[in-house]
DRENPA-790770 format. One line per 4 residues: for each residue x, y, z of C-alpha. Coordinates in nm, 3 decimals, padded with zeros to 5 digits. Example, Ala and Ser with C-alpha at 12.3 -4.5 7.8 and 13.67 -1.06 7.14 Angstrom:
BEGIN
01.230/-00.450/00.780; 01.367/-00.106/00.714 $
//
This chain:
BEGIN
09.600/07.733/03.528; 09.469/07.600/03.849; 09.124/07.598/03.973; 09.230/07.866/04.246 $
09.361/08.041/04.005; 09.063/08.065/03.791; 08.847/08.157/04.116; 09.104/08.421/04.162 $
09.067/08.577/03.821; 08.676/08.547/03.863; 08.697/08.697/04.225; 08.926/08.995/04.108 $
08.768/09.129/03.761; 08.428/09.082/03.981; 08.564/09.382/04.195; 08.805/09.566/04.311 $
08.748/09.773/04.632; 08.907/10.155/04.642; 09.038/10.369/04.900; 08.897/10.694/04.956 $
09.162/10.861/04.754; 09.075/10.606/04.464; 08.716/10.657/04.458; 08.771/11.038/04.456 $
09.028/10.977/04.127; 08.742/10.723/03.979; 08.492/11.009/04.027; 08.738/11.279/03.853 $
08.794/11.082/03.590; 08.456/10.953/03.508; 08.320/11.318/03.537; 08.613/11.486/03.352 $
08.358/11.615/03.072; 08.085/11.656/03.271; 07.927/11.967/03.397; 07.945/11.990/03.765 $
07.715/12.207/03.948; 07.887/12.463/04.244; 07.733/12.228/04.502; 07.878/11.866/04.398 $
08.132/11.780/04.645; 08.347/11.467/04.533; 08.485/11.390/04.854; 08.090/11.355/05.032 $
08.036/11.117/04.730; 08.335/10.918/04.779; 08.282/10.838/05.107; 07.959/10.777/05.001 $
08.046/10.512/04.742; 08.248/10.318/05.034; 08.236/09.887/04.917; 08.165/10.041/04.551 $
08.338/09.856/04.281; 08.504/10.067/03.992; 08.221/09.960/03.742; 07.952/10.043/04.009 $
08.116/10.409/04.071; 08.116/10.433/03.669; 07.728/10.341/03.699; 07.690/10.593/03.966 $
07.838/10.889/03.748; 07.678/10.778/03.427; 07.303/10.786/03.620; 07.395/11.108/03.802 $
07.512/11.265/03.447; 07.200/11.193/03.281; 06.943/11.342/03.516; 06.938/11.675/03.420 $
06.889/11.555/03.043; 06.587/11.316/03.209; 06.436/11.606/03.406; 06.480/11.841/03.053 $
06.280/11.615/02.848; 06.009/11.501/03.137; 05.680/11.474/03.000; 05.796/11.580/02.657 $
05.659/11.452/02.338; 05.979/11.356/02.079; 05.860/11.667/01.842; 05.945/11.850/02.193 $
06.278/11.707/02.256; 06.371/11.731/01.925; 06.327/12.088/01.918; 06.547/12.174/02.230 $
06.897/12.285/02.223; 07.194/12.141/02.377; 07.224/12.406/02.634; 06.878/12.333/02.815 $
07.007/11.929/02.779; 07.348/11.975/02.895; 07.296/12.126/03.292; 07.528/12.115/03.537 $
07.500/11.785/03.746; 07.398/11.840/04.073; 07.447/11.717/04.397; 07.132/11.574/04.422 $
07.190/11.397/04.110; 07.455/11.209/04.282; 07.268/11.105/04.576; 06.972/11.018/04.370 $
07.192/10.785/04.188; 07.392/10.637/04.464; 07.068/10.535/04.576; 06.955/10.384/04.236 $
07.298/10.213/04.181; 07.347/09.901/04.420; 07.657/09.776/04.509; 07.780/09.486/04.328 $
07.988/09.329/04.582; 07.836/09.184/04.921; 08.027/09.173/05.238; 08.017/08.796/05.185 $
08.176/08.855/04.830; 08.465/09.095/05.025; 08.500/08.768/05.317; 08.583/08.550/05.020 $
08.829/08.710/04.806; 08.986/08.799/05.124; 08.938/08.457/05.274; 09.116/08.340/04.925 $
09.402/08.570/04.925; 09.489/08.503/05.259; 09.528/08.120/05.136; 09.654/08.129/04.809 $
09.681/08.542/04.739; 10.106/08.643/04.680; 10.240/08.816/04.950 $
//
């Protein structure tokens, strides 16, 4: 394997950049056995989550997925949490869960990062 090669392999399973549609598929499957609340709208996230790799839109759904089980168990002591049922753990995700985490989650890939890989396939990518 050659060196380019190598910087290829590093370049590509560092991130892959999705289309709108693909980010709205990433979402739906990440969030296929999640609760959604009436007000999450996959398309405003996905255009949201524009320069997002695939692992940083997994991030994104994981943190948004877990906030209403953080906001259940706020302030709690564990005799508390251990006491509450799965029904006042498991709310619907919200909207604002989704913005709170696109805001948590940074983007792994810089612009630079995007000039790069691009800069490489150009010279050495298959056409």
């Amino acid at each position: 394997m050659k060196a380019e090669d190598n910087e290829l392999y590093y370049l590509n399973e560092r991130f892959t950049l999705y289309t709108l549609t693909a980010r709205k598929t990433l979402l739906q499957i990440n969030l296929k056995d999640v609760p959604l609340a009436e007000d999450v709208d996959l398309d405003s996230i996905a255009e949201q989550l524009d320069g997002y790799s695939g692992a940083d839109i997994t991030n994104v759904c994981r943190d948004a997925s877990m906030m209403s089980m953080r906001r259940a168990i706020e302030g709690l002591s564990v005799e508390q949490i251990k006491g509450l049922n799965t029904a006042t753990l498991n709310q619907p995700t919200r909207m604002a869960d989704f913005e709170e985490a696109v805001g948590r989650v940074c983007r792994s890939v810089s612009a630079s990062d995007v000039e790069r890989y691009e800069k490489w396939m150009t010279e050495f990518g298959a056409t």
